[in-house]
DOBAKOL-48544 format. One record per residue (C-alpha): x, y, z; residue number from 0. Coordinates in nm, 2 decimals, padded with zeros to 4 digits, always signed. Layout:
      c1      c2      c3    i
       X       Y       Z  NUM
...
end
This chain:
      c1      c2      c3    i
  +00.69  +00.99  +00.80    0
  +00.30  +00.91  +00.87    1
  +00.26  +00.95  +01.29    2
  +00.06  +00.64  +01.34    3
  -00.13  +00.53  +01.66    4
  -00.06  +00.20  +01.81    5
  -00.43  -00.04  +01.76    6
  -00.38  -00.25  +02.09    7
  -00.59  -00.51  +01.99    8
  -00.26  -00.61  +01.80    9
  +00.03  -00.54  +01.95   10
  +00.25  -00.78  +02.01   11
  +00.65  -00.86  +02.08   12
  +00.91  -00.68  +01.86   13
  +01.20  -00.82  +01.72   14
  +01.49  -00.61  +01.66   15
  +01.65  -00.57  +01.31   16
  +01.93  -00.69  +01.48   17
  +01.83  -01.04  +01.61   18
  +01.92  -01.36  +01.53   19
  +01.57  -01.44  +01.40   20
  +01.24  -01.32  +01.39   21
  +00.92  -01.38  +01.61   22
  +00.70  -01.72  +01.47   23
  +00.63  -01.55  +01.11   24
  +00.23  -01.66  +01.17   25
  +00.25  -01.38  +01.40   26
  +00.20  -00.99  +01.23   27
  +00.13  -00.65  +01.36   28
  -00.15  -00.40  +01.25   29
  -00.07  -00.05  +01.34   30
  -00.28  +00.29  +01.32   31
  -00.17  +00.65  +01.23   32
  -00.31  +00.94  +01.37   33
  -00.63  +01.10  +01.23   34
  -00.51  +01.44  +01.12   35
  -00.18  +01.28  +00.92   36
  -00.15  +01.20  +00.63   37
  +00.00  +00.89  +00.47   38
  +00.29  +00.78  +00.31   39
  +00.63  +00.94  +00.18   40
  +00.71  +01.31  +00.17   41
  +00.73  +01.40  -00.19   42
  +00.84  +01.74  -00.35   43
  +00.56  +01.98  -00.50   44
  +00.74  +01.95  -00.81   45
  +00.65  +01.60  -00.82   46
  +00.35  +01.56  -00.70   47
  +00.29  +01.86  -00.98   48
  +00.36  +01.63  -01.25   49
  +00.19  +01.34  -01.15   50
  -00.15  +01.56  -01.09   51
  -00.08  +01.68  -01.52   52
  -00.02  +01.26  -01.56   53
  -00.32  +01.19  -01.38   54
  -00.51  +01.48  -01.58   55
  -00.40  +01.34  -01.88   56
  -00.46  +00.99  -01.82   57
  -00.85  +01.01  -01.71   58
  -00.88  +01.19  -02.06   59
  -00.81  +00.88  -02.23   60
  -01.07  +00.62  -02.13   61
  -01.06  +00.27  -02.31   62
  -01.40  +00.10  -02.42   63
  -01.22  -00.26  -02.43   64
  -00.99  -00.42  -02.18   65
  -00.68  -00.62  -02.33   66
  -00.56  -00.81  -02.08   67
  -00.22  -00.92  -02.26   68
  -00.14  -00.57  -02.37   69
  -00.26  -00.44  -01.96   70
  -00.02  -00.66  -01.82   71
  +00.31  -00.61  -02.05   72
  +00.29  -00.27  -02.00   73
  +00.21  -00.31  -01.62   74
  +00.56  -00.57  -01.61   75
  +00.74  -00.30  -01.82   76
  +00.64  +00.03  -01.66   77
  +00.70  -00.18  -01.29   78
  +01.10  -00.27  -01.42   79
  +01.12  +00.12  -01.50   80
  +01.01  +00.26  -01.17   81
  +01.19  +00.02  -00.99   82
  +01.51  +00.06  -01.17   83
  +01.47  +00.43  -01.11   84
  +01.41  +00.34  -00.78   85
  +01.78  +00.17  -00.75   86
  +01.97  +00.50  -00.99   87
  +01.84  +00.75  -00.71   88
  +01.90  +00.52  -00.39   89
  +02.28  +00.43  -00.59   90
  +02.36  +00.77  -00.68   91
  +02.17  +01.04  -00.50   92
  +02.22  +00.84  -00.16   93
  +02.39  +01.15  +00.01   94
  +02.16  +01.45  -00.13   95
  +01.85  +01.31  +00.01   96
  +01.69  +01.49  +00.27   97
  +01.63  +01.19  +00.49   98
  +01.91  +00.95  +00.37   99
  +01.80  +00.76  +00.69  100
  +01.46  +00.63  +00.58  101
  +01.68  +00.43  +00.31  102
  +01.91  +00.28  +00.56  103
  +01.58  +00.17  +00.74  104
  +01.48  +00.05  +00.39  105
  +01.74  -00.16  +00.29  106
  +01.81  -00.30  +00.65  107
  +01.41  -00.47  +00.62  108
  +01.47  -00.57  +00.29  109
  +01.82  -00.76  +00.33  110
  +01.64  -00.86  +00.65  111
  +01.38  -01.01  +00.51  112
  +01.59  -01.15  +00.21  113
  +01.85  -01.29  +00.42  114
  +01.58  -01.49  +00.69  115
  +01.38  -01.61  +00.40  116
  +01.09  -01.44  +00.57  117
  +01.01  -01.29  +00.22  118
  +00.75  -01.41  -00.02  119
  +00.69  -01.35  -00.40  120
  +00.74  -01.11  -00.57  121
  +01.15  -01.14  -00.47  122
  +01.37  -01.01  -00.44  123
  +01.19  -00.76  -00.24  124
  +01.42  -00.43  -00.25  125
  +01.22  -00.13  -00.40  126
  +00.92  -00.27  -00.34  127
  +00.64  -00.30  -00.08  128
  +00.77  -00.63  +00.03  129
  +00.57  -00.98  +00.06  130
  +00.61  -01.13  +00.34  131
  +00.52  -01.48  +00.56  132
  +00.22  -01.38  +00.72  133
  +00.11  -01.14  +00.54  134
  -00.28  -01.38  +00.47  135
  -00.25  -01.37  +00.90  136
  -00.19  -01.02  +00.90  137
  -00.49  -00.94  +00.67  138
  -00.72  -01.16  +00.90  139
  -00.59  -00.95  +01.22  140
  -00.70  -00.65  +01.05  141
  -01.04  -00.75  +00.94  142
  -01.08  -00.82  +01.33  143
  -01.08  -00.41  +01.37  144
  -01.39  -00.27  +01.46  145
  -01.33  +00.04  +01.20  146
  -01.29  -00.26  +00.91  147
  -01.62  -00.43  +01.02  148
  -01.85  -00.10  +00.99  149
  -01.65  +00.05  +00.70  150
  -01.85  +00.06  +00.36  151
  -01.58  +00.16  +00.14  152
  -01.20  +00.08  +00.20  153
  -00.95  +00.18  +00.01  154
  -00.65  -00.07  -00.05  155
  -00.30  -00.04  -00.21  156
  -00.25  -00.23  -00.45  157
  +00.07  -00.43  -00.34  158
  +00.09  -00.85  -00.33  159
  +00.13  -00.86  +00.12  160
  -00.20  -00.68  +00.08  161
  -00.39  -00.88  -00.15  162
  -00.57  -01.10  +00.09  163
  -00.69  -00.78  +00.28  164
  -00.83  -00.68  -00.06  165
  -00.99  -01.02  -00.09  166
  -01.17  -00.99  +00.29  167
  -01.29  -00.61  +00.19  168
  -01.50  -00.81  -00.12  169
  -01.57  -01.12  +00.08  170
  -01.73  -00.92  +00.35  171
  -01.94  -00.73  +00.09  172
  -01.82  -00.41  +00.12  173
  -01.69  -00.19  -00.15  174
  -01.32  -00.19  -00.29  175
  -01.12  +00.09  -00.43  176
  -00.77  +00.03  -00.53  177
  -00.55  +00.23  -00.76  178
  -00.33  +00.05  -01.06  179
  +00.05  +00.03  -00.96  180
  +00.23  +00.42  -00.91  181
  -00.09  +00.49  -01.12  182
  +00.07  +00.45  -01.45  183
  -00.18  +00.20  -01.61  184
  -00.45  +00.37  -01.48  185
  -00.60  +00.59  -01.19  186
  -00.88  +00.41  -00.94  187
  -01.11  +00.11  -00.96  188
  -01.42  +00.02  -00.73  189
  -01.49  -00.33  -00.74  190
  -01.79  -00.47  -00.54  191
  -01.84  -00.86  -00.52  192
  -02.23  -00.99  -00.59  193
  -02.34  -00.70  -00.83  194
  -02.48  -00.67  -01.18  195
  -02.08  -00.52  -01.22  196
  -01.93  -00.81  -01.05  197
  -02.21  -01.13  -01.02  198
  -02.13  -01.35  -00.78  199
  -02.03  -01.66  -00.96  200
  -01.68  -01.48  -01.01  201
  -01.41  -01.57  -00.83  202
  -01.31  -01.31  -00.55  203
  -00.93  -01.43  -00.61  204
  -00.98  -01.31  -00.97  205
  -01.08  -00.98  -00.87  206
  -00.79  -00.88  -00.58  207
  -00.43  -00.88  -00.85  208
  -00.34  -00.53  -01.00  209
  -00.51  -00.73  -01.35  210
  -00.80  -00.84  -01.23  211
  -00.86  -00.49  -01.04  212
  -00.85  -00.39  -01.40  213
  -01.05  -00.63  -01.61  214
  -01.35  -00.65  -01.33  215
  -01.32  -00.30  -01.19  216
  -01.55  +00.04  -01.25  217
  -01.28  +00.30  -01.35  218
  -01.35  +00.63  -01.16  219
  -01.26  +01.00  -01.25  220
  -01.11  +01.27  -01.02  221
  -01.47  +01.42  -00.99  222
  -01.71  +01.13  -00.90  223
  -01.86  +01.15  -00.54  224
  -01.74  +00.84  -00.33  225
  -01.68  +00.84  +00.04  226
  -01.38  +00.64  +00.20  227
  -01.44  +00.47  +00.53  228
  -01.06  +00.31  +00.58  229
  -00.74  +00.31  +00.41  230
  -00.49  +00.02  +00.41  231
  -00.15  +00.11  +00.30  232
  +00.19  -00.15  +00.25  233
  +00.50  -00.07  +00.44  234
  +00.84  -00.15  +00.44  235
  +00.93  -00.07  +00.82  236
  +00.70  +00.04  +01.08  237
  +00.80  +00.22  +01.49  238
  +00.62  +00.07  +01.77  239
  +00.68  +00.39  +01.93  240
  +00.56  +00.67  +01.71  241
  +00.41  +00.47  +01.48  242
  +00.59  +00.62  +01.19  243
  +00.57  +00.41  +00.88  244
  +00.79  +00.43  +00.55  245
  +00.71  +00.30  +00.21  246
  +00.92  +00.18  -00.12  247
  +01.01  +00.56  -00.11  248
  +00.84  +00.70  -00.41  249
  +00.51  +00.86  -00.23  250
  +00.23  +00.75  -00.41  251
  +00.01  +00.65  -00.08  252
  +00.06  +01.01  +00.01  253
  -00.02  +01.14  -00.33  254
  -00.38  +00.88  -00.36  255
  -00.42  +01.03  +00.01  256
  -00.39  +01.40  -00.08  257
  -00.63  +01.38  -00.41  258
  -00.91  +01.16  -00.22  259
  -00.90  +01.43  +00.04  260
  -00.88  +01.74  -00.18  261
  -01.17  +01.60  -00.40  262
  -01.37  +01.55  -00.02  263
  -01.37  +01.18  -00.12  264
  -01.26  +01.11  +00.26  265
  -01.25  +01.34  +00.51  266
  -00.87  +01.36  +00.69  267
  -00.98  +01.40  +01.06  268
  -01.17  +01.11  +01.10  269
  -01.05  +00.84  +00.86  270
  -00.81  +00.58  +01.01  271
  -00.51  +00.42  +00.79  272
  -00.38  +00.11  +00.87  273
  -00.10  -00.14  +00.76  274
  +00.00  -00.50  +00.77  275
  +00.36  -00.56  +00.88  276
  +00.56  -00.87  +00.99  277
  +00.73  -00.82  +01.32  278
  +01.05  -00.78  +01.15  279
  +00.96  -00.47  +00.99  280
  +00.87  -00.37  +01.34  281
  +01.20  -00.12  +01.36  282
  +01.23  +00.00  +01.68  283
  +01.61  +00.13  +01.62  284
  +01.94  +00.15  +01.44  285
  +01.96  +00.45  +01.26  286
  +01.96  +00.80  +01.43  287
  +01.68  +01.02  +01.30  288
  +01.71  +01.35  +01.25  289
end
């Protein structure tokens, strides 16, 4: 898990898994992880290995015309597939996995969140990064960070709780780089509002889904020279007292992070990453680490 250091501009209360309700859901946490880590799930080399020959192979085969129909059936299919992958290795390989605890902590926020009716759409929210109420207040408590305000370039995940944060990174005029979804549909765009690219008689809203990233957005290469300012990542569950984070479990923010710093597209030391969480996925307890 990412060690992350607290931002206490924004701390506030916890709520415990365990309570009967959750803090006003207006109310969300922003959280910071150390410079030196990196971000996101722990994946095996073996993995990360075949995604690098996907990735290879998938920045070979460049398309000269976006169809948007086609982008997003394939998107909605390839999304079911992962996710129902998702649920055979949570079902059945529950008791090989090295850290069987980050799924307990996993499903506890998603039921959670379910079960409250804290969650927001896409539902339900298992497997995924969820969407939750709060998640536009939580993107305007980030923007308040001095490291969003003087960052050129921010790089943004490209979940639905973080779409609004995607929305302030255009609005604000800087530049946006997101990836497509697990990167199966494609590898990174950059997207900057008010350009000859993008004018500025198109909608920001149409710019910040996973489609419009698409339509609008410059693909980049593994090779281009870019430099990353900020990174925003989703979370399912967050610690108020390490700052650990977890994801959906698969390990893709860890993957984007290790090829943007191995290609010296941001440098690990200094860049900051930060999430937006509601207070339930605050988890400060429940399940015995390791």
């Amino acid at each position: 898990m990412t060690q992350l250091a607290l931002c206490r501009a924004l701390v506030l209360a916890c709520i415990a898994l365990s309570a009967t309700a959750c803090a006003p859901h207006s109310v969300a946490a922003a959280f910071l992880p150390q410079r030196s880590s990196c971000c996101g799930e722990a994946t095996s080399n073996n993995n990360n290995l075949r995604r690098t020959h996907f990735l290879t192979k998938l920045f070979a085969e460049e398309s000269s015309t976006f169809d948007e129909k086609s982008f997003e059936t394939d998107r909605l299919s390839k999304d079911a597939q992962a996710m129902d992958e998702m649920k055979k290795t949570a079902t059945e390989e529950y008791s090989k996995l090295r850290t069987p605890w980050k799924w307990a902590i996993r499903k506890a926020v998603w039921d959670y969140l379910e079960e409250k009716d804290l969650a927001q759409f896409p539902r339900p929210v298992h497997h995924r990064i969820p969407n939750f109420v709060g998640a536009d207040e939580a993107a305007a408590n980030l923007a308040t960070l001095p490291e969003f305000q003087s960052a050129k370039m921010v790089k943004v995940n490209p979940d639905t709780p973080q779409r609004q944060v995607r929305h302030l990174v255009l609005e604000n005029g800087k530049t946006l780089l997101t990836p497509q979804p697990r990167l199966r549909t494609g590898f990174f765009q950059t997207l900057k509002h008010g350009t000859e690219a993008i004018p500025s008689d198109v909608p920001i809203h149409a710019l910040t889904s996973s489609k419009g990233a698409a339509k609008n957005g410059t693909p980049i290469t593994l090779y281009e020279k870019y430099t990353v300012d900020l990174v925003v990542v989703g979370s399912t569950a967050v610690c108020p007292d390490t700052g650990a984070r977890v994801g959906k479990g698969e390990g893709f923010a860890e993957l984007e992070w290790g090829i943007l710093s191995e290609q010296g597209n941001l440098d690990a030391s200094k860049v900051l990453v930060v999430t937006t969480v509601h207070d339930c996925q605050v988890f400060d307890g429940g399940v015995e680490e390791p």
